[in-house]
KEZAMAR-319122 format. One line per field, with one value per atom (N, C-alpha, C): atom name; y, x, z; residue number from 0. Coordinates in Angstrom, 1 decimal, always signed. Layout:
atom = [CA | ...]
py = [Y | ...]
px = [X | ...]
pz = [Z | ...]
nr = [NUM | ...]
//
This chain:
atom = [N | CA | C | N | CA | C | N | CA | C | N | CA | C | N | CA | C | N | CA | C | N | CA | C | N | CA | C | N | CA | C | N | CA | C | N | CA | C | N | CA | C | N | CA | C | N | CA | C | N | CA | C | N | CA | C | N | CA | C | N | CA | C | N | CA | C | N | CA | C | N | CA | C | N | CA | C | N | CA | C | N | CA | C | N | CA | C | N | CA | C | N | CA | C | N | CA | C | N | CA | C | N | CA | C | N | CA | C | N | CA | C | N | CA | C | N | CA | C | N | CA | C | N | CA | C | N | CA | C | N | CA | C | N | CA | C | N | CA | C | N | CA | C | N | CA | C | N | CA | C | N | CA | C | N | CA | C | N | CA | C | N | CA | C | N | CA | C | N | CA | C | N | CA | C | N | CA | C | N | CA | C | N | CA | C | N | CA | C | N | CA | C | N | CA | C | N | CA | C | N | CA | C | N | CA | C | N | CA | C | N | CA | C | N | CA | C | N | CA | C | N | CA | C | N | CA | C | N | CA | C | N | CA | C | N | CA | C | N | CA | C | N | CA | C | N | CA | C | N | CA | C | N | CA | C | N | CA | C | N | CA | C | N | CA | C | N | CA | C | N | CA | C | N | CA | C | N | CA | C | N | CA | C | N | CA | C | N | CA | C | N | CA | C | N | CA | C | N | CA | C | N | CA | C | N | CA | C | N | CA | C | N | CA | C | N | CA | C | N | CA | C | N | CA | C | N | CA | C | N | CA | C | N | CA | C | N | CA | C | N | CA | C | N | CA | C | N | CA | C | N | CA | C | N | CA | C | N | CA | C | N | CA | C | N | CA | C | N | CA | C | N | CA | C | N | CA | C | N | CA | C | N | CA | C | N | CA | C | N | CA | C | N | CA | C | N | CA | C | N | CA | C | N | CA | C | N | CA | C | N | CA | C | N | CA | C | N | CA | C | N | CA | C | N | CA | C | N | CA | C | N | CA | C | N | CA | C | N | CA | C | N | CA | C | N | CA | C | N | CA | C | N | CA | C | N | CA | C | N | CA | C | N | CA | C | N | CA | C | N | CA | C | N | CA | C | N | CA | C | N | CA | C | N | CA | C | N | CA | C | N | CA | C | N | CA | C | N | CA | C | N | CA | C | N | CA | C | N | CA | C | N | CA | C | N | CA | C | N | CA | C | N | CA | C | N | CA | C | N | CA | C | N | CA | C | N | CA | C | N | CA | C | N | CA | C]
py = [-1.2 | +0.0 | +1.2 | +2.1 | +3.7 | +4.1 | +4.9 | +6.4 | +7.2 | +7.8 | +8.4 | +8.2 | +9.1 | +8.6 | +8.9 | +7.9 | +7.7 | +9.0 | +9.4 | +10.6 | +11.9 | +12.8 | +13.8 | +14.7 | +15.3 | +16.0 | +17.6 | +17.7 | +19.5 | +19.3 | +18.4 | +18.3 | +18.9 | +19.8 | +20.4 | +20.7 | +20.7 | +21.0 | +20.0 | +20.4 | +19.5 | +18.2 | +18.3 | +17.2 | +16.7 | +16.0 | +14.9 | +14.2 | +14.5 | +14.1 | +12.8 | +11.7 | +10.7 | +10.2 | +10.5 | +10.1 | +8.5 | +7.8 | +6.3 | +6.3 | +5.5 | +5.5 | +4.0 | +3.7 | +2.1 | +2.3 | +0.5 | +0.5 | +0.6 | +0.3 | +0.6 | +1.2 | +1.4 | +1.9 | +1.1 | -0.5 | -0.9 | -2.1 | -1.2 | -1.5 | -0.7 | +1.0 | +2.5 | +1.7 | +1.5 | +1.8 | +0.3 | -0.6 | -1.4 | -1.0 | -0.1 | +0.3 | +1.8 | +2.2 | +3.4 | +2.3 | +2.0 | +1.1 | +0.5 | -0.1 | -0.5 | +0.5 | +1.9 | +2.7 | +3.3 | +3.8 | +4.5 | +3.5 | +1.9 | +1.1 | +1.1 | +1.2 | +0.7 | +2.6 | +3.4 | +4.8 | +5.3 | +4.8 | +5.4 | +7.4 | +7.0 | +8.7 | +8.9 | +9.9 | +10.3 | +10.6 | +10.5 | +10.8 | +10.5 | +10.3 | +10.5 | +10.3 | +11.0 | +11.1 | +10.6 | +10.0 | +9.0 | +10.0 | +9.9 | +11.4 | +10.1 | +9.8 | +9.5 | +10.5 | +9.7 | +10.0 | +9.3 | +10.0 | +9.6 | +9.0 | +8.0 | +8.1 | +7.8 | +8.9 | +8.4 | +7.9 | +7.2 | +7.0 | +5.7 | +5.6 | +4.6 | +3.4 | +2.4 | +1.1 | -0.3 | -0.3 | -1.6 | -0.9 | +0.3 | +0.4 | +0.7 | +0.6 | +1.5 | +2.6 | +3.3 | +4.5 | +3.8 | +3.7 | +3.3 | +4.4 | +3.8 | +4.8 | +4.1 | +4.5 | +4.0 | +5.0 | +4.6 | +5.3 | +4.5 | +5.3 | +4.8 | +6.0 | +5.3 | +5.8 | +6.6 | +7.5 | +8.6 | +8.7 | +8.1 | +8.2 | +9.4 | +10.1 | +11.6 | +11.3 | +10.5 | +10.2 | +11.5 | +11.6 | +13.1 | +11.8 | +12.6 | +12.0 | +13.1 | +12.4 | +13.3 | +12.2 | +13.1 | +12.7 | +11.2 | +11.1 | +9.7 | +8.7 | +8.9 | +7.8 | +7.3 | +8.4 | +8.1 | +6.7 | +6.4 | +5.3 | +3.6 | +3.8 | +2.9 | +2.9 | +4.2 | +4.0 | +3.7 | +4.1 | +3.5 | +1.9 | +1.2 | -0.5 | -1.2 | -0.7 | -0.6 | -1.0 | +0.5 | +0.2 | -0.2 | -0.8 | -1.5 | -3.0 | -3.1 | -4.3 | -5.0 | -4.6 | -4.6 | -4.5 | -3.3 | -2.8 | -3.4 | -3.6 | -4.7 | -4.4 | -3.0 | -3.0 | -3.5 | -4.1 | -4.6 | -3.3 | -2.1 | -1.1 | -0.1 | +0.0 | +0.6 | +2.5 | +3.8 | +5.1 | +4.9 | +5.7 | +6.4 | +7.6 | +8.5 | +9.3 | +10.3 | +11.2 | +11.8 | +13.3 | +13.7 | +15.4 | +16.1 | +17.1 | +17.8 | +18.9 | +19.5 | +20.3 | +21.2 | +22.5 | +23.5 | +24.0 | +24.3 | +25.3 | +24.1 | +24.3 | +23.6 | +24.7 | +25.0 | +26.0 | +25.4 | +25.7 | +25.3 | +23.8 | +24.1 | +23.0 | +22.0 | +22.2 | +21.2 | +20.1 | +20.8 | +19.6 | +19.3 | +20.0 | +19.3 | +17.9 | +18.7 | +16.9 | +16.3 | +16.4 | +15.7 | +14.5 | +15.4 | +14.7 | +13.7 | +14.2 | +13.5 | +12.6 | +12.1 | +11.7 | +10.2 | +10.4 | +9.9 | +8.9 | +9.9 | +9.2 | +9.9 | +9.5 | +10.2 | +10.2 | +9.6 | +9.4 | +10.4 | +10.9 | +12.0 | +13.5 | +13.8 | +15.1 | +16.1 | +17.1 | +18.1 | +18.8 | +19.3 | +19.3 | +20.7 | +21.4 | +23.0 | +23.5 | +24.3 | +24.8 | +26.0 | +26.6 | +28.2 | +28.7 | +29.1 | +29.5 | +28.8 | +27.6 | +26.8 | +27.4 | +27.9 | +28.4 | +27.8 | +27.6 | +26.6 | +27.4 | +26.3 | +27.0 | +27.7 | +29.0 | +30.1 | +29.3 | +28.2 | +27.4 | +26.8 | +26.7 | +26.2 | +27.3 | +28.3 | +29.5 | +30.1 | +30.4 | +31.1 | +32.5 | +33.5 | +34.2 | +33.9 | +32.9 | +32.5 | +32.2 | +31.5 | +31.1 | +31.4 | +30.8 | +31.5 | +32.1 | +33.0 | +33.9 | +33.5 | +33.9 | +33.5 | +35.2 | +35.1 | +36.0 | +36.9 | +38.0 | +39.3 | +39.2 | +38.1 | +38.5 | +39.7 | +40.2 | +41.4 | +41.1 | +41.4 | +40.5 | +41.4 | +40.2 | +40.6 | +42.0 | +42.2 | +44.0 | +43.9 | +44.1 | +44.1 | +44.1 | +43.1 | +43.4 | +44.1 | +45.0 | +45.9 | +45.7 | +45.1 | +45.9 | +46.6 | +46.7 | +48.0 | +48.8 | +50.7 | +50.8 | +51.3 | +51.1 | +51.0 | +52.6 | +52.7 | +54.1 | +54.1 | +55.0 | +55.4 | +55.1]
px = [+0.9 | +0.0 | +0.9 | +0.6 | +1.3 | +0.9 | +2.2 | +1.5 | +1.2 | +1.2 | +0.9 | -0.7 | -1.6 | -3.0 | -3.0 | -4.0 | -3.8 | -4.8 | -5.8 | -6.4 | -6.4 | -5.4 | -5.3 | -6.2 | -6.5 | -7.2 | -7.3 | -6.2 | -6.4 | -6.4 | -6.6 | -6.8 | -8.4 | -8.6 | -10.0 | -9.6 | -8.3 | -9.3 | -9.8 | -9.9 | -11.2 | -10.4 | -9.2 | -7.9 | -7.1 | -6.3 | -5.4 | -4.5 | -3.6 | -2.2 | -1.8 | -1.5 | -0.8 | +0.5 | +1.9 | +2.8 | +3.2 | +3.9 | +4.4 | +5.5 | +6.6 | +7.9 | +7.9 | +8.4 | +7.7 | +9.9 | +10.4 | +11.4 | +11.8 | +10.9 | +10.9 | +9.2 | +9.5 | +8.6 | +7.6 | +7.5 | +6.5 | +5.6 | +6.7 | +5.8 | +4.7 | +5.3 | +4.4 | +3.5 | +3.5 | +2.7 | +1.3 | +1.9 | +0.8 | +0.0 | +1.1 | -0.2 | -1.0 | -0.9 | -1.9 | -3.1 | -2.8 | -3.7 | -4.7 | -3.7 | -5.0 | -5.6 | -5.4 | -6.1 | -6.7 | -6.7 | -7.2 | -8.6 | -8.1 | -9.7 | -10.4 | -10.2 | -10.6 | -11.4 | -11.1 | -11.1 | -11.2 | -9.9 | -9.6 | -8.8 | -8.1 | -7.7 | -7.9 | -8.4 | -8.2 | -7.4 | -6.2 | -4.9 | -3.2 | -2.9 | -1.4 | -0.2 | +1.0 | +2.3 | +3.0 | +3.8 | +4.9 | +6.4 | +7.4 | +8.7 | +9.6 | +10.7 | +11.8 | +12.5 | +13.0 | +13.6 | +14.8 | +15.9 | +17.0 | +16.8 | +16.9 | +16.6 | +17.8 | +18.3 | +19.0 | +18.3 | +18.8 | +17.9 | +18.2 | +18.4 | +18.6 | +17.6 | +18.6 | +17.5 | +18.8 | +18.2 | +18.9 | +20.2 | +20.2 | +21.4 | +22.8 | +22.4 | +23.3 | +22.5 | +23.2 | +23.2 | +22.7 | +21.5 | +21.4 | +21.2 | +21.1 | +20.7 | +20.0 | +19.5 | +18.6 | +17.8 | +18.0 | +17.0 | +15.3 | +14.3 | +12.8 | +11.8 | +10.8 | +9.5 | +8.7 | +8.6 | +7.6 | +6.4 | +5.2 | +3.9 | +3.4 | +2.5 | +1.9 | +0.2 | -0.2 | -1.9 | -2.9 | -3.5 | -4.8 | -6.4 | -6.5 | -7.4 | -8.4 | -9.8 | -10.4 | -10.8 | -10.8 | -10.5 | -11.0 | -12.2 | -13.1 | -12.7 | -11.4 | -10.7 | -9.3 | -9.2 | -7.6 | -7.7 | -8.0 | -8.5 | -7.7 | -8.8 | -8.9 | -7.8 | -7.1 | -6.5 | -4.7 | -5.0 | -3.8 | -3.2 | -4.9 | -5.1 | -4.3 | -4.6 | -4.7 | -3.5 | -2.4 | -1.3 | -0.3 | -0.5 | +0.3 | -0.2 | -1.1 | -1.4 | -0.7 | -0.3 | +0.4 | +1.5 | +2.0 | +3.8 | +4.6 | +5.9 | +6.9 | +7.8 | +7.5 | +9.0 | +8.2 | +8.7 | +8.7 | +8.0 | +8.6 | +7.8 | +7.9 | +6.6 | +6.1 | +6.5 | +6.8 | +6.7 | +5.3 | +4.1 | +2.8 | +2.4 | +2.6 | +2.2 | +1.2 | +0.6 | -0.8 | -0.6 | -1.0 | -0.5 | -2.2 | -2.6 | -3.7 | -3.8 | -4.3 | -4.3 | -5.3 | -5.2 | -6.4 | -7.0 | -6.7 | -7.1 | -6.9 | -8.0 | -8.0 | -9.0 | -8.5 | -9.8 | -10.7 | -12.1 | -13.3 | -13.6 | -13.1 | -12.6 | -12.1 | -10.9 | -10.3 | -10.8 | -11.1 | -12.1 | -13.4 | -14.2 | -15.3 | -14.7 | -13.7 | -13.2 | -12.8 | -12.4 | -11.8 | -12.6 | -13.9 | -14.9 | -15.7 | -15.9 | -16.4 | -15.9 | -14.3 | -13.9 | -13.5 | -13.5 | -14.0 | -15.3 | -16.1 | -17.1 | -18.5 | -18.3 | -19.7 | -20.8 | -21.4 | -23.1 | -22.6 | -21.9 | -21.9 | -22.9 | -23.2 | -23.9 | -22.7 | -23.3 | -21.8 | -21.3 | -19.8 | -19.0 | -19.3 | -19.8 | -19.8 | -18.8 | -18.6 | -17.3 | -17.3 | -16.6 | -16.4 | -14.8 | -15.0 | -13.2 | -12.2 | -12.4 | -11.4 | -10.2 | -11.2 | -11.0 | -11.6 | -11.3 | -11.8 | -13.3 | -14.1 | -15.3 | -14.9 | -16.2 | -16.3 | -16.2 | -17.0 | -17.0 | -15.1 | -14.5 | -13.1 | -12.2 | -13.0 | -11.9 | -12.1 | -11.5 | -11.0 | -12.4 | -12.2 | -13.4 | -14.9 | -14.7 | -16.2 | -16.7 | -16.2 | -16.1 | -17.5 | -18.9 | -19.6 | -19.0 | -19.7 | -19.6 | -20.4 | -20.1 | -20.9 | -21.9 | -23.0 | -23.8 | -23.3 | -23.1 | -22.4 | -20.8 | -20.1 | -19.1 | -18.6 | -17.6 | -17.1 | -15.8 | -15.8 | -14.3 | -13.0 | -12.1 | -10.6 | -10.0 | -9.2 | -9.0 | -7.0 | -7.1 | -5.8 | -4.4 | -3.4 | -2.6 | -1.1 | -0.8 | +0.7 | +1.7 | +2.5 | +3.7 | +4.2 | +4.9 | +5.4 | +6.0 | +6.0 | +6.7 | +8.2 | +9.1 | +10.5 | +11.1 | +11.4 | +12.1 | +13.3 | +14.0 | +15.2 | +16.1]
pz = [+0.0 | +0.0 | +0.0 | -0.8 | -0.7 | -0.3 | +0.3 | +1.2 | +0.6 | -0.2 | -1.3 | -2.1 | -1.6 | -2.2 | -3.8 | -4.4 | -6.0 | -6.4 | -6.2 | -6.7 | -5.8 | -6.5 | -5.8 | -5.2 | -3.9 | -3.5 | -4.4 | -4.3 | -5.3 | -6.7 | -7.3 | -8.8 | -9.3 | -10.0 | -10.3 | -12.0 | -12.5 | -14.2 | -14.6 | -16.0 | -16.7 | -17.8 | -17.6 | -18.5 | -18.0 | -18.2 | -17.2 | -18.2 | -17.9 | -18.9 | -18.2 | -18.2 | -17.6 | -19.3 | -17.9 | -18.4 | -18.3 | -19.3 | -19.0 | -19.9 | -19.5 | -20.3 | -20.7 | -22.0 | -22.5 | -22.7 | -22.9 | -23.3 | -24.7 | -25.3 | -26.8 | -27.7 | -28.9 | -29.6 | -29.5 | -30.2 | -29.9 | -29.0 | -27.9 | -26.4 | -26.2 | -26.6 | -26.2 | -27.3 | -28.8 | -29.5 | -29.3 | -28.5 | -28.1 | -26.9 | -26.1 | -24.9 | -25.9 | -26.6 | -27.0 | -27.6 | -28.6 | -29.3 | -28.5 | -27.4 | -26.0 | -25.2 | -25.4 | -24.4 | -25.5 | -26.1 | -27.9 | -27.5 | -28.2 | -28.4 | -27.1 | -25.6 | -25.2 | -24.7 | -25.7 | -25.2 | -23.4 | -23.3 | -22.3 | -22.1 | -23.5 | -23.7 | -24.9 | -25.5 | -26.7 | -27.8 | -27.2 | -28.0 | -27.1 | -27.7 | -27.3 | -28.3 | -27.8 | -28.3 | -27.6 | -28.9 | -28.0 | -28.8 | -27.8 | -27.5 | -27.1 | -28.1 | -27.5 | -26.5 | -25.6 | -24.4 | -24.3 | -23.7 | -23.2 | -21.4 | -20.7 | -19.4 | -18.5 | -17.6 | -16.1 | -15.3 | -14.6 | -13.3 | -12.4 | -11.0 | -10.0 | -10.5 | -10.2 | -10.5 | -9.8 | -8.1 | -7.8 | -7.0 | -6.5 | -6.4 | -7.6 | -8.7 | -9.6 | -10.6 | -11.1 | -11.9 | -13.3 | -13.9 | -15.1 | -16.4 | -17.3 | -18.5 | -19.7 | -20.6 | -20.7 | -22.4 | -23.6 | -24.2 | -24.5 | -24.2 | -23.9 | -25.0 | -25.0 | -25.4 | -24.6 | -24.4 | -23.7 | -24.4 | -23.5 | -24.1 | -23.0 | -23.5 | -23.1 | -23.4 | -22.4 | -22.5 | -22.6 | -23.4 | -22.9 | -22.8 | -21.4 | -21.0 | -20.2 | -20.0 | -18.8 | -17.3 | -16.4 | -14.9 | -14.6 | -15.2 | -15.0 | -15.5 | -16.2 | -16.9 | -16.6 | -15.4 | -15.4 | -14.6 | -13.9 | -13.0 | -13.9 | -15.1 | -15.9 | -16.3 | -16.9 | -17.8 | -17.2 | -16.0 | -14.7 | -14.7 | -14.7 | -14.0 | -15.8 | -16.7 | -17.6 | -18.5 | -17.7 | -18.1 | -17.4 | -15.8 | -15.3 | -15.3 | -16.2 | -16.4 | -17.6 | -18.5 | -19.6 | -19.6 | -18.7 | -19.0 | -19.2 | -19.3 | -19.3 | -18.4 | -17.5 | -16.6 | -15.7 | -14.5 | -13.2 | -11.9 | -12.4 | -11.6 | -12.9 | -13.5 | -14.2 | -13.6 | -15.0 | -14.2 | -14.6 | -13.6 | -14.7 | -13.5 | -14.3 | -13.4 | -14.4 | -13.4 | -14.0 | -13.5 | -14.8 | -14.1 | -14.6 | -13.4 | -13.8 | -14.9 | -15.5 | -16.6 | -16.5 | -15.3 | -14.8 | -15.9 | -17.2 | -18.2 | -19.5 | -20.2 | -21.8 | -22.7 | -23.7 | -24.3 | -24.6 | -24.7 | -25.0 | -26.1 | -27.3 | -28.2 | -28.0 | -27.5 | -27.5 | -26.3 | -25.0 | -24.2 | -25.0 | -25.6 | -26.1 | -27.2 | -28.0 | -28.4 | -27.3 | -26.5 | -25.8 | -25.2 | -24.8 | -23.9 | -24.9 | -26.2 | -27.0 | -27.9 | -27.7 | -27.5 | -27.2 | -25.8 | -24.7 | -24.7 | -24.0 | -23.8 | -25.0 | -25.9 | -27.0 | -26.2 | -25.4 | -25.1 | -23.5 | -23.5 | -22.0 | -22.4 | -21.3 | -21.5 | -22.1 | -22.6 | -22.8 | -21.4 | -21.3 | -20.3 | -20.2 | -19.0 | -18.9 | -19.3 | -20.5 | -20.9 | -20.6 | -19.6 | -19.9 | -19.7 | -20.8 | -21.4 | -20.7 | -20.7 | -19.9 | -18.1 | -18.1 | -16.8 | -15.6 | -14.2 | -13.1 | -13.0 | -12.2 | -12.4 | -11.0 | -10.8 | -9.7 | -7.9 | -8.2 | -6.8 | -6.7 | -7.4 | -7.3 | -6.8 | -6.9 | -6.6 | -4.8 | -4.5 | -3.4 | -3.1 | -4.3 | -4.4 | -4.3 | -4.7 | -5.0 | -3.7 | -2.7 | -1.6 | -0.9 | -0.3 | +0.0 | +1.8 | +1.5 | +3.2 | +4.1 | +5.6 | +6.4 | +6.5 | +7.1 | +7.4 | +7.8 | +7.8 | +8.4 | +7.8 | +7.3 | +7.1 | +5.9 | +6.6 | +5.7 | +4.5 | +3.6 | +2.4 | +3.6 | +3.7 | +4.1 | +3.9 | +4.8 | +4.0 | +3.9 | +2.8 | +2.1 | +3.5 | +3.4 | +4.4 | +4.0 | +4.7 | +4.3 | +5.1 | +4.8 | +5.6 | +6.0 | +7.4 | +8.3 | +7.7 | +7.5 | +7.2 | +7.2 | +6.5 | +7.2 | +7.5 | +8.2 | +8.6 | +8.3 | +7.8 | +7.0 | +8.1]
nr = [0 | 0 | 0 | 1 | 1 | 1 | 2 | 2 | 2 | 3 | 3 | 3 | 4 | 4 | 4 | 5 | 5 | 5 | 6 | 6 | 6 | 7 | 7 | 7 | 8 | 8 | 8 | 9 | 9 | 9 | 10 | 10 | 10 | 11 | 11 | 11 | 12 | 12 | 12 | 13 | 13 | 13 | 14 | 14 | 14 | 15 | 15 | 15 | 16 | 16 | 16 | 17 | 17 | 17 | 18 | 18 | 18 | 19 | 19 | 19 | 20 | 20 | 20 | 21 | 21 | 21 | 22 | 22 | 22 | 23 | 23 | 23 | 24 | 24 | 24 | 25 | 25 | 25 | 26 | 26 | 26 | 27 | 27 | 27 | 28 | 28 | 28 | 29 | 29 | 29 | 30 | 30 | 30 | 31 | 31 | 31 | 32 | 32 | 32 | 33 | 33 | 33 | 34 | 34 | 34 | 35 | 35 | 35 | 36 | 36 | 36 | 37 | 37 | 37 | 38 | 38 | 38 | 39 | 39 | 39 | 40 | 40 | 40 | 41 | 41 | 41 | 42 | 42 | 42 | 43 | 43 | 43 | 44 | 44 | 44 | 45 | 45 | 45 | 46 | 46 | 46 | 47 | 47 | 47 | 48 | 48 | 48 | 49 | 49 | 49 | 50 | 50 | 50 | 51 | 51 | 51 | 52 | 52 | 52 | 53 | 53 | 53 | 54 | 54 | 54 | 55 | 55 | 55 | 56 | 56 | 56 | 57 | 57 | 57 | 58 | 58 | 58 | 59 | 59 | 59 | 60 | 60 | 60 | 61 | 61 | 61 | 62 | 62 | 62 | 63 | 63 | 63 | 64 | 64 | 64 | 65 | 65 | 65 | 66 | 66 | 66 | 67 | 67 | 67 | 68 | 68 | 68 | 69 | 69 | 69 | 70 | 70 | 70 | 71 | 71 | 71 | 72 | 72 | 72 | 73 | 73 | 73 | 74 | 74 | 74 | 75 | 75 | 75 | 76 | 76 | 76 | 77 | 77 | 77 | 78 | 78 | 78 | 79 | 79 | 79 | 80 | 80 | 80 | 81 | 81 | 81 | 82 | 82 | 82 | 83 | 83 | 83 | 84 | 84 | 84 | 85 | 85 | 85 | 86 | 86 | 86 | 87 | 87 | 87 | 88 | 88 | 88 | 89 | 89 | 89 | 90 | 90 | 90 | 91 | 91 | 91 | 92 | 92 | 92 | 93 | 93 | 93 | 94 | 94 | 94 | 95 | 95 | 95 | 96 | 96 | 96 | 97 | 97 | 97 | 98 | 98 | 98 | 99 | 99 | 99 | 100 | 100 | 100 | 101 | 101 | 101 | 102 | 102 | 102 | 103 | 103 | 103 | 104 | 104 | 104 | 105 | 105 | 105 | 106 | 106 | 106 | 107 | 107 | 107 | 108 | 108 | 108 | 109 | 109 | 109 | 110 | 110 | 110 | 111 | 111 | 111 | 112 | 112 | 112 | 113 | 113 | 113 | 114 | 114 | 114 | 115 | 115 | 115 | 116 | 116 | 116 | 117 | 117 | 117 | 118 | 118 | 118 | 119 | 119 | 119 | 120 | 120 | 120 | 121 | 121 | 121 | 122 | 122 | 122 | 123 | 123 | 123 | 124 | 124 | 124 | 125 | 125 | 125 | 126 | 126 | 126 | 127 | 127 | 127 | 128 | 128 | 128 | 129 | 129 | 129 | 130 | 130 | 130 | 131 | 131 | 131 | 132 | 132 | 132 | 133 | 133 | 133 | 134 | 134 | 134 | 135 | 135 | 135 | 136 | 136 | 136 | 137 | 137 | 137 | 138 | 138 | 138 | 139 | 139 | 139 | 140 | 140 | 140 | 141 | 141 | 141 | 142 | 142 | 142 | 143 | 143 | 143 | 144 | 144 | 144 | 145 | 145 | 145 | 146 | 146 | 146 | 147 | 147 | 147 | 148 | 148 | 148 | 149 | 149 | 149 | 150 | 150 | 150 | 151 | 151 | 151 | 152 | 152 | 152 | 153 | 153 | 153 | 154 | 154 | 154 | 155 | 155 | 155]
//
């Protein structure tokens, strides 16, 4: 078990990148094909990579395949079990990065994509929605907004 929980608490945009490094081309190019058909992401790039990195107690090196999954949040799950079910290294990298902002377009492909039979995704200019923000925050009854804080000022 990790200490580390698998779905992050502060993740709120509307896209989700999961990275995975394959040892060769068509290792990456069988895990896309299986996340493509199984539409788990809608797209991905595969980026040769040069890799450093500890393994066992020595200094290894390593040239690999970088796949770059676009996905949205209800999928990453899947598309996790998915690829450590398949991989070929022993401890699989997959990590998943949030993506706060996508412009309107491109998540509507994205989502449709995805999942075709979903409602459409509230788009507004790929910005977090107002309840995600700090501002938006509701108040309590009587409360007054914060009042700007300054620093002392310094005497010569």
């Amino acid at each position: 078990m990790s200490p580390y929980p698998m779905d992050p608490v502060d993740a709120t945009g509307p896209m989700r990148l999961v990275l995975c490094a394959f040892p060769d081309t068509g290792a990456a190019e069988r895990a896309v094909e299986g996340a493509l058909e199984a539409r788990l992401a809608a797209c991905a790039q595969l980026v040769p990579v040069r890799s450093r990195y500890w393994w066992r107690g020595r200094l290894e090196r390593a040239d690999e395949t970088l796949v770059v999954f676009k996905t949205v949040p209800k999928r990453v799950g899947a598309l996790f079990r998915a690829l450590e079910a398949s991989h070929p290294y022993e401890v699989p990298e997959i990590v998943e990065l949030d993506v706060p902002r996508v412009p309107d377009a491109y998540l509507a492909y994205l989502a449709g994509t995805i999942d075709a039979d979903a409602p459409p995704l509230p788009l507004g200019g790929g910005r977090a929605t107002p309840a995600a923000t700090r501002r938006a925050a509701p108040r309590g009854r009587g409360a007054r907004r914060p009042g700007r804080t300054r620093a002392p000022r310094r005497r010569p």
